[in-house]
C-alpha positions as CSV (number, residue, x, y, z in Angstrom):
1,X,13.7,-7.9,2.9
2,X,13.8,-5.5,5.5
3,X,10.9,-3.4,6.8
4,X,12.6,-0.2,5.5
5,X,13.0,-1.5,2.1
6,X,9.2,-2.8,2.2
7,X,7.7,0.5,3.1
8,X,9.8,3.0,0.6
9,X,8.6,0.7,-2.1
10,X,4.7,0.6,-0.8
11,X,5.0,4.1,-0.6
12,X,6.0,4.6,-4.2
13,X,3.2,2.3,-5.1
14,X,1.3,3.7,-3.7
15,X,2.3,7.3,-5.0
16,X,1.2,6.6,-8.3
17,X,-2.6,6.8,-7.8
18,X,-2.9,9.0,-4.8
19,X,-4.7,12.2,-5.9
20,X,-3.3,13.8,-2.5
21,X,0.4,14.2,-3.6
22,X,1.3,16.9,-0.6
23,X,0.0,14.2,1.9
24,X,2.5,11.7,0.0
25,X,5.6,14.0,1.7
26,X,4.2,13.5,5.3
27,X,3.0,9.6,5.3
28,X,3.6,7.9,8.2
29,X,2.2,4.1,8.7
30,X,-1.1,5.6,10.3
31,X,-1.8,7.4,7.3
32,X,-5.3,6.1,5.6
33,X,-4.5,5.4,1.9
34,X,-8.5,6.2,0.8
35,X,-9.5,9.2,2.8
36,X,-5.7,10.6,3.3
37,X,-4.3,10.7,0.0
38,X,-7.5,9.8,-1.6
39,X,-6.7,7.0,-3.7
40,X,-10.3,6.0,-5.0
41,X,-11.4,2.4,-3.8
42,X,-11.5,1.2,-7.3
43,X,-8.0,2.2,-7.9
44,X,-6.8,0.1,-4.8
45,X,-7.5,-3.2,-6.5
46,X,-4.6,-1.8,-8.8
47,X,-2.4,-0.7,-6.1
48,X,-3.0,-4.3,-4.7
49,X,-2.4,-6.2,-8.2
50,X,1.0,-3.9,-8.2
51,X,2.1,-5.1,-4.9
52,X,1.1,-8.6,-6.0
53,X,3.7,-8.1,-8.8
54,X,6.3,-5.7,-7.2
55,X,6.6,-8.5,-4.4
56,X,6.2,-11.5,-6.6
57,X,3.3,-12.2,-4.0
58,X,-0.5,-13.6,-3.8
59,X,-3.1,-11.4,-2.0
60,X,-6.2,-12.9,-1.0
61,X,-9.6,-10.3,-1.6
62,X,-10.1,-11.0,2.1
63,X,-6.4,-9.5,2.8
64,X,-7.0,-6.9,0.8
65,X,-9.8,-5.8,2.7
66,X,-8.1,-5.3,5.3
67,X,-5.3,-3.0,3.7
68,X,-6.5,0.8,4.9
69,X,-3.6,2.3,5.9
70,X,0.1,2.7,4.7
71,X,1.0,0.3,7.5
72,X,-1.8,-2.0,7.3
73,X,0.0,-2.5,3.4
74,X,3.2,-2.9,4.6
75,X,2.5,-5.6,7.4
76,X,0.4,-7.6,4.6
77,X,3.2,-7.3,2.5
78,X,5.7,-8.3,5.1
79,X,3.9,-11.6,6.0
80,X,3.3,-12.4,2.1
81,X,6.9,-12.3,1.9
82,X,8.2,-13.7,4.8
């Protein structure tokens, strides 16, 4: 799967809970997914469990903690699936 293909569906993921929807329209891979398009911390174990299944993939809590940007969610994704 292709970086490209990765990120427009991280994005739209990711879209679902942000509260921030005119920061959605600008993301870029530096954007921070809590304090830029203030997802809530609690909602980003969903956003996680929907990668988990949008990628048929297993993320580890200690992966997930590392997830803070857009980019930092599309790199884990990207070595989940290989």
């Amino acid at each position: 799967m292709e970086r490209s293909e990765i990120r427009d569906k991280v994005v739209e993921i990711i879209g679902a809970y942000a509260k921030d929807k005119e920061a959605m329209a600008t993301v870029t891979d530096e954007t921070n997914i809590l304090e830029d398009l203030k997802v809530n911390s609690a909602r980003l174990v969903d956003v996680i469990l929907d990668f988990e299944d949008a990628f048929d993939i297993e993320v580890e809590d200690e992966d997930a903690d590392s997830v803070n940007t857009v980019g930092d969610a599309v790199n884990l994704v990207q070595a989940k699936v290989g």
